[in-house]
N, CA, C and O of each residue as an XYZ file, in Angstrom:
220
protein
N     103.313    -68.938   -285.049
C     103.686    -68.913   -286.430
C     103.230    -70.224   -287.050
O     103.220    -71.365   -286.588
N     102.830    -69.702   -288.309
C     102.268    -71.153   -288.866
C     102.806    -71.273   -290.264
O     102.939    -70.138   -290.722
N     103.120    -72.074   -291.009
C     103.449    -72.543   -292.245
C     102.655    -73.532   -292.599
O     102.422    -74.580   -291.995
N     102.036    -72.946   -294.143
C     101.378    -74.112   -294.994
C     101.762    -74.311   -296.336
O     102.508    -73.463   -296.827
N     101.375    -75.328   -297.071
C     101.465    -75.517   -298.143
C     101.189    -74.281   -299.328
O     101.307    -73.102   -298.997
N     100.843    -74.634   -300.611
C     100.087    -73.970   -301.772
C      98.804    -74.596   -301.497
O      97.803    -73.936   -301.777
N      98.635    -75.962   -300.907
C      97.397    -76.281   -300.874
C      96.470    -75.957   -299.919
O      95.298    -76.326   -299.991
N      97.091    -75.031   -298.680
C      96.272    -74.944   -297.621
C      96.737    -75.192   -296.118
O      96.654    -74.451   -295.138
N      97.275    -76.534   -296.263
C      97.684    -77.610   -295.308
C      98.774    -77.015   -294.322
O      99.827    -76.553   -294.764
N      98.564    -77.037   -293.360
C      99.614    -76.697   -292.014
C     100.512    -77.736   -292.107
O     100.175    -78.850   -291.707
N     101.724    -77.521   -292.625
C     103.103    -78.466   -292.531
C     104.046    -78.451   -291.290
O     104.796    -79.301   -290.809
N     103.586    -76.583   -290.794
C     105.057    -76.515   -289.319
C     103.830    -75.468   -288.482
O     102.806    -74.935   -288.909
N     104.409    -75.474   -287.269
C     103.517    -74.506   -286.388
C     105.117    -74.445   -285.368
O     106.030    -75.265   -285.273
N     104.912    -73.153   -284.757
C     105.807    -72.957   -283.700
C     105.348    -72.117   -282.509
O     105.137    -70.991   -282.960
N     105.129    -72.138   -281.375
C     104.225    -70.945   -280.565
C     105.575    -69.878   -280.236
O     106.682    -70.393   -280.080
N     105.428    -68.489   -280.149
C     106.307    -67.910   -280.254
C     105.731    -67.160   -278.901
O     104.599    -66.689   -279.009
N     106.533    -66.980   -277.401
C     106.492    -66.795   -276.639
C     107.188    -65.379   -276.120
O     107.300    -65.073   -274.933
N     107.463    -64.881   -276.817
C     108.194    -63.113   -276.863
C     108.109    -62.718   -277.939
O     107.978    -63.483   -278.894
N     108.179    -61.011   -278.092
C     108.144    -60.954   -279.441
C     110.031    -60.989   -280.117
O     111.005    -60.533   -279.518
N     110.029    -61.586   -281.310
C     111.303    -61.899   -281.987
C     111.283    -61.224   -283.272
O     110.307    -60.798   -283.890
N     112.288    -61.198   -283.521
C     112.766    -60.400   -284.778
C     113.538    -61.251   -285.971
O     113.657    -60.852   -287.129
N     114.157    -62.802   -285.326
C     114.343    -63.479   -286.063
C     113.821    -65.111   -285.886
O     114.295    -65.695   -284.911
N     113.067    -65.727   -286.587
C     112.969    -67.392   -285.860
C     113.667    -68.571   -287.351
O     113.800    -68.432   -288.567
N     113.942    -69.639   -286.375
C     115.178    -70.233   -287.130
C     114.247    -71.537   -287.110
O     113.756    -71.916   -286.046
N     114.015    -72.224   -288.335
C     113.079    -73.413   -288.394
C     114.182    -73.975   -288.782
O     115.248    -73.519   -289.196
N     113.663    -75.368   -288.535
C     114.907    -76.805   -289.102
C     113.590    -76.890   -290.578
O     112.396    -77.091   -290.352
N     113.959    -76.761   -291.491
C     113.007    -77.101   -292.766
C     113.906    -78.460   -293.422
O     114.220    -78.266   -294.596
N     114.211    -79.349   -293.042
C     114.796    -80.578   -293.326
C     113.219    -81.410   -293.756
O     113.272    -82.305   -294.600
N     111.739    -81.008   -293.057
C     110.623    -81.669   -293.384
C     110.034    -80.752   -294.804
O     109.025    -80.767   -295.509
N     110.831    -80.272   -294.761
C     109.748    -79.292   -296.040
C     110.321    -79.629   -297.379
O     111.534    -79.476   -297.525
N     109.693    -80.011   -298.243
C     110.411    -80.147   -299.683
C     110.593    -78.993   -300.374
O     109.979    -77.980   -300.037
N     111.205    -78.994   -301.118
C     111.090    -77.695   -302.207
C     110.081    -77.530   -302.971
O     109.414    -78.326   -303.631
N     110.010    -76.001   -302.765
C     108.378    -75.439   -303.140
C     108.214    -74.142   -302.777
O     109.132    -73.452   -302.333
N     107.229    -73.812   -302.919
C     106.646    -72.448   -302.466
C     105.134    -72.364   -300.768
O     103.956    -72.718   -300.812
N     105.634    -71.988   -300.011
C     104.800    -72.078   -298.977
C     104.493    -70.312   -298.321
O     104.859    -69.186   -298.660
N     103.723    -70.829   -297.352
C     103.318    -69.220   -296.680
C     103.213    -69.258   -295.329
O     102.311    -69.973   -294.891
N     103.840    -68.726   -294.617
C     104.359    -68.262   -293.414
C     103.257    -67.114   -292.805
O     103.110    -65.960   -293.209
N     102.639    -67.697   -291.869
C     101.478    -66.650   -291.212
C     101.765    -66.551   -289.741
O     102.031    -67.556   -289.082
N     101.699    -64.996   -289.070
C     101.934    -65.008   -288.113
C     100.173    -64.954   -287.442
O      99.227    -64.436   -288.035
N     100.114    -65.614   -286.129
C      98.937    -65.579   -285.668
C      98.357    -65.285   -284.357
O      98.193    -66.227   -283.582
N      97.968    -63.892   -283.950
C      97.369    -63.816   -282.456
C      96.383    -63.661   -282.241
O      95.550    -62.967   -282.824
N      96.249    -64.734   -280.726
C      94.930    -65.033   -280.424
C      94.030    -65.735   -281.112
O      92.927    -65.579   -280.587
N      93.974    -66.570   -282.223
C      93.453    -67.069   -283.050
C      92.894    -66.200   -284.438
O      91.936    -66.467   -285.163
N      93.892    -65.036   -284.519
C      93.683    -64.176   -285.991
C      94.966    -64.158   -286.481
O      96.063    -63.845   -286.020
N      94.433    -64.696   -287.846
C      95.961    -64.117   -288.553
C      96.388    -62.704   -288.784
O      95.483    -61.905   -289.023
N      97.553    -62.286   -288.753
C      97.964    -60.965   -288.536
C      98.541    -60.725   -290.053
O      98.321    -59.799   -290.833
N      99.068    -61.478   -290.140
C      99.986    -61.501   -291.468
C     100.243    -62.683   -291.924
O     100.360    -63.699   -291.240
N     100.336    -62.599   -293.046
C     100.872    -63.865   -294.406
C     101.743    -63.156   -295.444
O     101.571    -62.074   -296.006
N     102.874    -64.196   -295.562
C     103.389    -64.035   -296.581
C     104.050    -64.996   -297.519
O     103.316    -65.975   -297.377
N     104.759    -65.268   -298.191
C     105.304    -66.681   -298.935
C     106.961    -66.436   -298.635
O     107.794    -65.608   -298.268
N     106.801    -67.522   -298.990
C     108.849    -68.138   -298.926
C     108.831    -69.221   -299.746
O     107.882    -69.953   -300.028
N     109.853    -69.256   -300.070
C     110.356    -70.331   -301.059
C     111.352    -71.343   -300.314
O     112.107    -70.794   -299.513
N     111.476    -72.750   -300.451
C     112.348    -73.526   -300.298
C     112.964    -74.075   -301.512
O     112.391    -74.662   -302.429
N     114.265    -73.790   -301.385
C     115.465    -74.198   -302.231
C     116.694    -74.727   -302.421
O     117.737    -74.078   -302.495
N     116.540    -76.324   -302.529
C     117.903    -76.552   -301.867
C     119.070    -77.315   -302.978
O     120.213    -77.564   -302.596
């Protein structure tokens, strides 16, 4: 799993070792904003989508 900015930029990465249904990030590094959450196998992205941080 990867998280980036609006600008592009990889802010969090996590390797996800089973498949899960829920994953729990500490976002204490992330400011508030809008980012995008991509899941990735084998070196393809599978999916993207956005999330918002709001605190």
């Amino acid at each position: 799993m990867r998280i980036s900015n609006v600008l592009g930029q990889e802010v969090y990465s996590q390797k996800l070792n089973r498949p899960m249904y829920k994953v729990q990030i500490d976002g204490s590094a992330l400011h508030d904003g809008l980012y995008y959450y991509s899941l990735v196998v084998d070196g393809v992205v599978k999916l993207t989508k956005t999330m918002s941080v709001i605190r």
